[in-house]
TORZAMI-628526 format. One record per residue (C-alpha): x, z, y; residue in three letters. Coordinates in steps of 0.25 Angstrom, whole numbers, padded with zeros to 4 digits, always signed. Layout:
BEGIN
XZYALA;...
***
This chain:
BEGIN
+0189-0052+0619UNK;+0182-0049+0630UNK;+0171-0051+0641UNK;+0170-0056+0655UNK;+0155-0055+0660UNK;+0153-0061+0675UNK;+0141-0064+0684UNK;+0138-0075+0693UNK;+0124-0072+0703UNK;+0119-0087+0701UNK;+0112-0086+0713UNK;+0123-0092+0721UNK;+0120-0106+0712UNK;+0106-0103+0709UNK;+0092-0098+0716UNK;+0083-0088+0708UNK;+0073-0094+0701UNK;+0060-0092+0711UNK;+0049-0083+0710UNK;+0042-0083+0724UNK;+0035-0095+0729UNK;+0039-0098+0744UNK;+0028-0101+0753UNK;+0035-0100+0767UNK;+0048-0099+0772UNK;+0054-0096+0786UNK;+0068-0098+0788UNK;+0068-0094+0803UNK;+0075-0104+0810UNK;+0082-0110+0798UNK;+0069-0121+0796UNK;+0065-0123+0810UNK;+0070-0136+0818UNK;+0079-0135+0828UNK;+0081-0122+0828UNK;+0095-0114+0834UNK;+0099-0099+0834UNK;+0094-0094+0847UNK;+0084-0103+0850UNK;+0071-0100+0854UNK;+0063-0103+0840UNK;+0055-0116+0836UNK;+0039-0115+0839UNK;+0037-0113+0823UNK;+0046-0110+0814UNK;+0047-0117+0799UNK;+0040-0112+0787UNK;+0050-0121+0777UNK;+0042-0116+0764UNK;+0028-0118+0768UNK;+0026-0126+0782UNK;+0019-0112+0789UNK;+0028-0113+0799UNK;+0027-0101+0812UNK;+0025-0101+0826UNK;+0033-0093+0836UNK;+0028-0084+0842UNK;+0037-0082+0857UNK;+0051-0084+0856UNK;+0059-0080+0845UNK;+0072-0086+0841UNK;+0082-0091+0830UNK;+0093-0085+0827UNK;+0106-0085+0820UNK;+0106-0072+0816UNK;+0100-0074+0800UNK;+0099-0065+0787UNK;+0108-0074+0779UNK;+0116-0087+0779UNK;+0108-0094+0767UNK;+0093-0088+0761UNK;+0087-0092+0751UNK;+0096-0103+0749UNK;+0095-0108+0763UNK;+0103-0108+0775UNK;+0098-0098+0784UNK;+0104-0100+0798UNK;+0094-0094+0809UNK;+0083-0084+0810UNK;+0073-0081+0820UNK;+0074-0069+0830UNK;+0064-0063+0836UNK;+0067-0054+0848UNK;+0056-0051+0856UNK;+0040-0046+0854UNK;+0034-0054+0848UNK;+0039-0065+0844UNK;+0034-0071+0830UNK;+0033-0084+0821UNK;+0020-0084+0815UNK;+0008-0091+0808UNK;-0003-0090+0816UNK;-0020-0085+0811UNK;-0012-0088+0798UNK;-0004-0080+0787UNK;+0008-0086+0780UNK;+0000-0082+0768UNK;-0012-0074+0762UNK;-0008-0071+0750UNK;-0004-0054+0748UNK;+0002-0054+0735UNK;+0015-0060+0727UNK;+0021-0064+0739UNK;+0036-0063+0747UNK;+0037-0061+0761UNK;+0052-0061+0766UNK;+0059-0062+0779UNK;+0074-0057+0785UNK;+0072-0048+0795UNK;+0082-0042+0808UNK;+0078-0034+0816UNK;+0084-0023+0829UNK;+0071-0016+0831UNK;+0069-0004+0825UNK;+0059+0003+0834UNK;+0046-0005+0836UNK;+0039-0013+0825UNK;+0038-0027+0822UNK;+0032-0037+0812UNK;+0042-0046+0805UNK;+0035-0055+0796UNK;+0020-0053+0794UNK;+0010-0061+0786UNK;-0005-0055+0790UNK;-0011-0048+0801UNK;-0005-0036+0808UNK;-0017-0036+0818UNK;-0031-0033+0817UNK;-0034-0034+0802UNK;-0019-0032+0795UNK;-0015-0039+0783UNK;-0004-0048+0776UNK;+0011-0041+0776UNK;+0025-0044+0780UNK;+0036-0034+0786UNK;+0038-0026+0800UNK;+0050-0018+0806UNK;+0043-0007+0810UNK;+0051+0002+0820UNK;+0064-0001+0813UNK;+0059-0002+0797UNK;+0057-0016+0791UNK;+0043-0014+0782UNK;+0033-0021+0776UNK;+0019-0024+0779UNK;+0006-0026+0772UNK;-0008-0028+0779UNK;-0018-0022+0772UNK;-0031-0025+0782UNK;-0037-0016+0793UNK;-0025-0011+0802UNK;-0017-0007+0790UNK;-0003-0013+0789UNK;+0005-0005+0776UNK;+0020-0007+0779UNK;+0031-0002+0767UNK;+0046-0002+0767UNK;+0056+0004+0776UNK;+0070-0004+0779UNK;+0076+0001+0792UNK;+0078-0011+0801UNK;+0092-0017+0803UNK;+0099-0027+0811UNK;+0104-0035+0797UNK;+0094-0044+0792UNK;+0085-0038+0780UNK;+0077-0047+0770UNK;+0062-0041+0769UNK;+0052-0046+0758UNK;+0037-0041+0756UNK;+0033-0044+0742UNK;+0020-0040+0736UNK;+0019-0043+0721UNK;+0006-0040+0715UNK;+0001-0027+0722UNK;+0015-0023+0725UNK;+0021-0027+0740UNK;+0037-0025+0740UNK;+0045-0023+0751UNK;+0059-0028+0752UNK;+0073-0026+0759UNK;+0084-0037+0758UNK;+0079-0039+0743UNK;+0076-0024+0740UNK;+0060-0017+0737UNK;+0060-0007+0750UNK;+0045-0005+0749UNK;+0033-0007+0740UNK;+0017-0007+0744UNK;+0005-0008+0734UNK;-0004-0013+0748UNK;-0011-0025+0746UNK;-0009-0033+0758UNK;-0021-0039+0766UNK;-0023-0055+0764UNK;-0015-0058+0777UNK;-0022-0064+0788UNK;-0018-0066+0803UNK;-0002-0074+0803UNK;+0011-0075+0799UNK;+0022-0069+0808UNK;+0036-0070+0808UNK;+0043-0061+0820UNK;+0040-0048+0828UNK;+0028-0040+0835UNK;+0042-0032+0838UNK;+0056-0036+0839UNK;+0062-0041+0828UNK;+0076-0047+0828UNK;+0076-0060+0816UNK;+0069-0064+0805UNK;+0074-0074+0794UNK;+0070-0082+0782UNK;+0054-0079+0781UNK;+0048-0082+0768UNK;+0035-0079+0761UNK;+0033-0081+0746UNK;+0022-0079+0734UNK;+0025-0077+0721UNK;+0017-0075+0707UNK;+0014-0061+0703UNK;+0028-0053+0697UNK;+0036-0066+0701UNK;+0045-0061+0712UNK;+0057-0056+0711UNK;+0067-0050+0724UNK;+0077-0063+0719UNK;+0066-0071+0726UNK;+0067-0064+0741UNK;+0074-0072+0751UNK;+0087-0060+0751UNK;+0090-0062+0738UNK;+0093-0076+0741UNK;+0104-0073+0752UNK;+0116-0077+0745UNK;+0129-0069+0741UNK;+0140-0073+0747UNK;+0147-0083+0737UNK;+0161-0079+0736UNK;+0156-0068+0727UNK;+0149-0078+0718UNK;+0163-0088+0718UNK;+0173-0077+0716UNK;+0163-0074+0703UNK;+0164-0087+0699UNK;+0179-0092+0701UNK;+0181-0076+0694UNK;+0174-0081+0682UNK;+0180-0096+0681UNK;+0194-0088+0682UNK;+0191-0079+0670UNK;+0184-0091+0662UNK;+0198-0099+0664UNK;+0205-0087+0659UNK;+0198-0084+0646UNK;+0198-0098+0642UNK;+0213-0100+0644UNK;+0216-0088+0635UNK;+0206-0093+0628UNK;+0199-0079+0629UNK;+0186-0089+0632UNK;+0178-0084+0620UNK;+0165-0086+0625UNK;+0156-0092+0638UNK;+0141-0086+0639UNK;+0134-0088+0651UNK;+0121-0076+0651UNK;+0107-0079+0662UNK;+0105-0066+0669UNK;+0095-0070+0678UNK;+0100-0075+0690UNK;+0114-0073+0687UNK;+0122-0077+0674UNK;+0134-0070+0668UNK;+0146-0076+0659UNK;+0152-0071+0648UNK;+0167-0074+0645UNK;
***
């Protein structure tokens, strides 16, 4: 007698159970009307979570170039470039939030420049009084960013810029922000961000090639795991997962021809399960 242990990722069936609260979410094209690759962009675009939507700032446009076919269970199908200085989306003399702790703030990034600096995605002031946080490429090194009042802007993390697309999250749980890089900790900073005051902005004080998927999130103290950021959700491709399957439907047949079948034990693991032949 013996064993035949398998496991099937049920995430291609199933979503994760939830730990973050979404509160504003920009698809970059993908929720604005009318809107068609290499076009000049729509006055706002769409916040499809909590009605914030942004103004445009001068002329950026959409897109075809994307960071994934499907996120977070959605078809993803443009983003938004923005090729000259500055062009922006933004929430005027009003930031997306002022909370500044137990939160997400994500976005997919692409960028050519690596020799001058610009904002990517910033809740706050970066003038004048600094406060809030969000992330910059500065000269070639995509970092985070948290205002702490004054003229003080503390930025941590150091991921060399790229042509590919890269996921970037800021997440400060309790007293702890967390820098990530496509679903990995890159940074961490125990400075307490300044209530944020000033705008939201979506786009560039420099030259930033696209920006995808934008969304920002709160969650309860200790809540959050990294199975909740946007880049865990890209799919796998799904051969893997069928060839997994029809594998194990061909071994269960088998065994319970010969009758070799001598028992059927399905384990939870989480988010995956594994049988047991």
């Amino acid at each position: 007698m013996f064993k035949i242990y398998f496991t099937v990722f049920f995430s291609f069936f199933l979503d994760a159970n939830a730990t973050i609260t979404v509160l504003n979410y920009y698809r970059m094209g993908d929720s604005d009307s009318g809107a068609v690759a290499g076009n000049l962009c729509n006055s706002s675009t769409i916040d499809s979570i909590g009605g914030k939507n942004l103004t445009k700032g001068n002329n950026p446009s959409y897109s075809s170039s994307i960071a994934a076919v499907s996120v977070g269970g959605n078809a993803n199908l443009l983003s938004i470039a923005f090729t000259g200085s500055p062009q922006d989306y933004f929430l005027r003399n009003s930031p997306l939030s002022t909370v500044t702790t137990n939160f997400v703030l994500e976005a997919f990034v692409r960028s050519f420049d690596t020799t001058s600096s610009a904002r990517l995605v910033y809740n706050g002031s970066q003038f004048g009084s600094v406060n809030g946080f969000g992330f910059m490429n500065i000269n070639g090194v995509y970092k985070a960013a948290i205002g702490t009042g004054g003229n003080s802007l503390t930025t941590f993390g150091a991921a060399s810029v790229t042509t590919d697309w890269v996921h970037l999250a800021l997440v400060r749980d309790d007293s702890i922000a967390t820098f990530y890089v496509n679903g990995i900790p890159n940074a961490s900073s125990t400075v307490t961000p300044t209530t944020p005051t000033g705008s939201f902005l979506i786009g560039s004080t420099g030259r930033v090639s696209g920006i995808d998927e934008v969304r920002f999130s709160t969650f309860t103290p200790g809540a959050f795991q990294t199975s909740d950021l946007l880049y865990q959700s890209v799919p796998e491709p799904r051969y893997t997962y069928i060839f997994v399957i029809i594998s194990s439907l061909l071994i269960f047949r088998y065994k319970l021809l010969r009758g070799r079948l001598n028992f059927l034990r399905i384990l939870p693991l989480g988010k995956k399960f594994s049988v047991v032949f």
